[in-house]
C-alpha positions as CSV (number, residue, x, y, z in Angstrom):
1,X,47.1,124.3,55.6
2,X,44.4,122.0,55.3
3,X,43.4,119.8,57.9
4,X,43.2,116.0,56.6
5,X,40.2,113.9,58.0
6,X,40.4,110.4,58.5
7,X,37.7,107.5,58.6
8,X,37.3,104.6,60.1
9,X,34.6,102.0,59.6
10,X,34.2,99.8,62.4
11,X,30.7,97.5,62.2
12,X,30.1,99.1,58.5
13,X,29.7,102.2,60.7
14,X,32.3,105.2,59.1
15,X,33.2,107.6,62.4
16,X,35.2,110.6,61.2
17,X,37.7,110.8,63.4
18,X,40.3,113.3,64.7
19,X,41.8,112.3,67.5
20,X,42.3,114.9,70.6
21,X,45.6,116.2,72.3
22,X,44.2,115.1,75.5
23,X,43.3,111.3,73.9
24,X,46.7,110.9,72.4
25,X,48.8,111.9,75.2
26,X,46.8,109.6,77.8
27,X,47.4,107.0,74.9
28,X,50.9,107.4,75.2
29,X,50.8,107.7,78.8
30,X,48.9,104.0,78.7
31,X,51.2,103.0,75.7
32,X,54.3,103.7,78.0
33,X,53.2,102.3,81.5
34,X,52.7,98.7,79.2
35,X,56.1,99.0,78.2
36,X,57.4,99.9,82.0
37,X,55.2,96.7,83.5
38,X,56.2,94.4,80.1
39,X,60.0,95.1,80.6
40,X,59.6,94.5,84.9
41,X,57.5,91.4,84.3
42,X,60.6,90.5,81.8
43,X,62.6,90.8,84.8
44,X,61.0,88.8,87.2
45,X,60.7,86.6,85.3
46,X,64.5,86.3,84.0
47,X,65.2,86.1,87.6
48,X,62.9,83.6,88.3
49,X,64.9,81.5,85.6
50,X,68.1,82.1,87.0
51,X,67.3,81.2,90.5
52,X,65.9,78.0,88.6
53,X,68.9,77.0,86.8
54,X,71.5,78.1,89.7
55,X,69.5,75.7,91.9
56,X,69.4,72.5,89.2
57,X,73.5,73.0,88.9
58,X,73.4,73.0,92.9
59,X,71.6,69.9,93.0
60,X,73.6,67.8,90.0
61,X,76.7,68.9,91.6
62,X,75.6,67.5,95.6
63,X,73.8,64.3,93.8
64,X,76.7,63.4,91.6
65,X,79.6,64.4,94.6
66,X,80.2,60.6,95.4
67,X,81.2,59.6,92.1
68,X,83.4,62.5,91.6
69,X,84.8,61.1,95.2
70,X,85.6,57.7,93.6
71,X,87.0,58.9,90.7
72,X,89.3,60.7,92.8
73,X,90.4,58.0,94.9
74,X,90.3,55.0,92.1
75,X,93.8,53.8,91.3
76,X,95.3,53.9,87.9
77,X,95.2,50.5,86.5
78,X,95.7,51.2,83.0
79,X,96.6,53.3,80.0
80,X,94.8,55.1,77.4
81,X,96.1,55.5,73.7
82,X,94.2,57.4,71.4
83,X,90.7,56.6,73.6
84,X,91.5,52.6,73.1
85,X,91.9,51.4,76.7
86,X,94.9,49.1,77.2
87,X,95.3,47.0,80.4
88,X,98.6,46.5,82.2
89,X,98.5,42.7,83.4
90,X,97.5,41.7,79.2
């Protein structure tokens, strides 16, 4: 079997290049610890955005608690057909 060379020009310098066993497994050692920190930073920073958007539906919920109050407690005074409100004393 023949052994295929490759080259690469980097600077319009041509390197013939064949890479090692040792340089492509260290490569995929690198290429796979990336992955491992990319996907934990993902995390993070998922959580991150969670903890965020749990705490903004906290807050709406405690700022807006005195209107839902009064719209609990307000009285009926009229009627609603088809969204078109209608007064009873008219």
């Amino acid at each position: 079997m023949k052994k295929k060379i490759y080259r690469f020009s980097v600077n319009d310098q041509t390197s013939v290049g064949g890479w090692s066993i040792f340089s492509r497994v260290l490569l995929a050692i690198v290429g796979l610890v990336g992955l491992v920190l990319a996907f934990m930073f993902s995390i993070v920073l998922l959580a991150i955005a969670a903890i965020l958007a749990l705490l903004l539906i906290v807050y709406f919920w405690w700022k807006t608690r005195h209107v839902r109050k009064r719209f609990r407690e307000a009285p009926e005074e009229g009627r609603v057909f088809d969204g078109e409100s209608r007064r009873d004393d008219l």
